[in-house]
N, C-alpha and C positions, 0 to 999 in steps of 0.2 A: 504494500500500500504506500502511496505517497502523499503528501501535505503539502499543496500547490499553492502558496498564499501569496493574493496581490495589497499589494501598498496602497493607501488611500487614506484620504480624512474620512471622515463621517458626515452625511448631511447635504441636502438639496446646493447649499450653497458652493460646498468644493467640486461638486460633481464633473466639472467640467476642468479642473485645476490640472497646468500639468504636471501637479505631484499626483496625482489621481491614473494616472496612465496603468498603474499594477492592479487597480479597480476595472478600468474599465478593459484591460486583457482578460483578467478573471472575467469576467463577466461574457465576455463574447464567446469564452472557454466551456462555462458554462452552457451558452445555448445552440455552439455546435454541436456539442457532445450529448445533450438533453439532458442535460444534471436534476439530479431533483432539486426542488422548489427549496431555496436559500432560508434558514429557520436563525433564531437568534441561539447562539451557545459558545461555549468559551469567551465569552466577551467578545464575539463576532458574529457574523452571519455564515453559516454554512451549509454544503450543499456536498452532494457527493452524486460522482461520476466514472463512467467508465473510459479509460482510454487507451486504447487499442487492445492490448491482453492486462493492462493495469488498474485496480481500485483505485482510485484518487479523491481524498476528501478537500475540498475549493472552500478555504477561506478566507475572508475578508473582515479583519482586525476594526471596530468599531472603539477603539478606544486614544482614539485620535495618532496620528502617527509615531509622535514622542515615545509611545507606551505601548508600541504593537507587537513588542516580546511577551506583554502579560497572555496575548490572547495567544500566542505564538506557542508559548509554552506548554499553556491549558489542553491544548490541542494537541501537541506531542506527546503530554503526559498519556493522555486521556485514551489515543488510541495505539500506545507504543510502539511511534514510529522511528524509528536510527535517524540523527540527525544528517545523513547523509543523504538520506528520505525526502526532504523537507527543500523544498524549492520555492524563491521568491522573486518576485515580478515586482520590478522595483524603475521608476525612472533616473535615468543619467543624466547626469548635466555634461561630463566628461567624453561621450557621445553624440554625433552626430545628428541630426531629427533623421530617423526611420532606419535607425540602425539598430543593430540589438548583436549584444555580446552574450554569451554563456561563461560561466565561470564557478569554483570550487572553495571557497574561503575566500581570505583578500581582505583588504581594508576596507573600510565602507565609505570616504571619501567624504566625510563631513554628512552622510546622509543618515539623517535621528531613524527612520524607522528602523534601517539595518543596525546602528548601533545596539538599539534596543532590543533587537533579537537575539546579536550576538552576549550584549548582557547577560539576559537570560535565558540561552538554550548554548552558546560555544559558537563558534566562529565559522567550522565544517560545514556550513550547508551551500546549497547552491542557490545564483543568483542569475538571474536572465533580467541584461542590462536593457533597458529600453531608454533610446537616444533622447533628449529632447532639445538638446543644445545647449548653450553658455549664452547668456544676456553679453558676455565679453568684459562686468564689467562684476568683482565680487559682492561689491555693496548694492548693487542688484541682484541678486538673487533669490533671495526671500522673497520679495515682492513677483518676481518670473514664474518661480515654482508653485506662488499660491493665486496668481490669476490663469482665467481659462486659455484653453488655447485658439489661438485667433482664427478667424472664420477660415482663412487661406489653411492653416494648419490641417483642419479637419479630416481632408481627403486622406493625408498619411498615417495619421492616426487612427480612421479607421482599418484603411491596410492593414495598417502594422499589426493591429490587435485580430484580424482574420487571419494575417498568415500565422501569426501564433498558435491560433485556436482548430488551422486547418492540420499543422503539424505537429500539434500538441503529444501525440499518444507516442512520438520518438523521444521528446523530452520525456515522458514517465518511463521509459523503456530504458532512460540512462544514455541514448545515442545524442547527447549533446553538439558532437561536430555535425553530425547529418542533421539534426533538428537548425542548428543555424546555417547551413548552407542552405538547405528548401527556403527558411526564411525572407533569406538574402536574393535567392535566384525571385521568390514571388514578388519581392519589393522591385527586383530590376525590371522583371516581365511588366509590373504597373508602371514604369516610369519613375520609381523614387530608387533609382542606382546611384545616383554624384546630386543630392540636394546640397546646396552650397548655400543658401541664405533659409532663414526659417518660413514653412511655408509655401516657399518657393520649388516649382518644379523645375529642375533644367534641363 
């Protein structure tokens, strides 16, 4: 079994934020795969799905980002998954828009939700970086990561989160390189291969 958890605030308000990007991948994860109906537990909302030959329980931490280890945790205790299990959909600033990296431990790059996982569950889990860009400027950021993403934005960001959710079942299966190469090839076949400004198709 695996513990597929996307990053997000909680609330009509962030919905569209692009720290919300690991919400709204779960989510699309969710209703490719026909998860069942999202209930409240572990201090989050969760759902459980199948993908490909894998159990997968899809959560989304409601306990505002800062704190999304408490939910993180509840959830691994609860259905005792190896924290090597446990994969997290998370936005990058350090990343390009419509890019997406896989990755195995690692620093969490100033980003509170991951700290707070690694807090309280260890460092080992996996992480599927999803791009959003860099404002360029640090004292911008806070402000970037917590307004929506701009109408131009949208197109990629729903990409992004379909090709996730269409190759989903090779991330739960562990093939990480092959889950991010489909990704990359689907983002190129759309037209988001070299996005050089946010947005912007080139």
């Amino acid at each position: 079994m695996r513990l597929i958890v996307g990053l997000g605030n909680p609330g009509p308000r962030y919905a569209r934020n692009r720290h919300n990007i690991g919400f709204l991948a779960l989510d699309e994860i969710a209703r490719v795969h026909r998860a069942s109906p999202f209930r409240r537990k572990f201090q989050g909302e969760v759902a459980e799905a199948v993908l490909g030959s894998e159990r997968a329980v899809l959560l989304k931490p409601q306990t505002f980002m800062n704190e999304s280890g408490r939910a993180v945790s509840e959830a691994q205790r609860f259905y005792k998954i190896a924290l090597s299990d446990v994969i997290v959909l998370h936005d990058e600033l350090d990343l390009a828009p419509a890019k997406l990296r896989v990755k195995l431990g690692g620093g969490n790059a100033g980003h509170n939700g991951l700290r707070s996982i690694t807090a309280q569950c260890g460092n080992e889990y996996r992480r599927v970086r999803l791009g959003i860009g860099h404002p360029g400027d640090k004292a911008l950021v806070h402000a970037y990561v917590l307004n929506d993403f701009a109408r131009a934005e949208e197109p990629w960001v729903e990409d992004l989160c379909r090709a996730v959710a269409d190759h989903a079942a090779l991330l739960a299966a562990g093939e990480d390189a092959s889950f991010q190469n489909k990704v990359h090839l689907a983002m190129d076949g759309r037209g988001w291969g070299d996005v050089k400004t946010l947005g912007a198709r080139n």
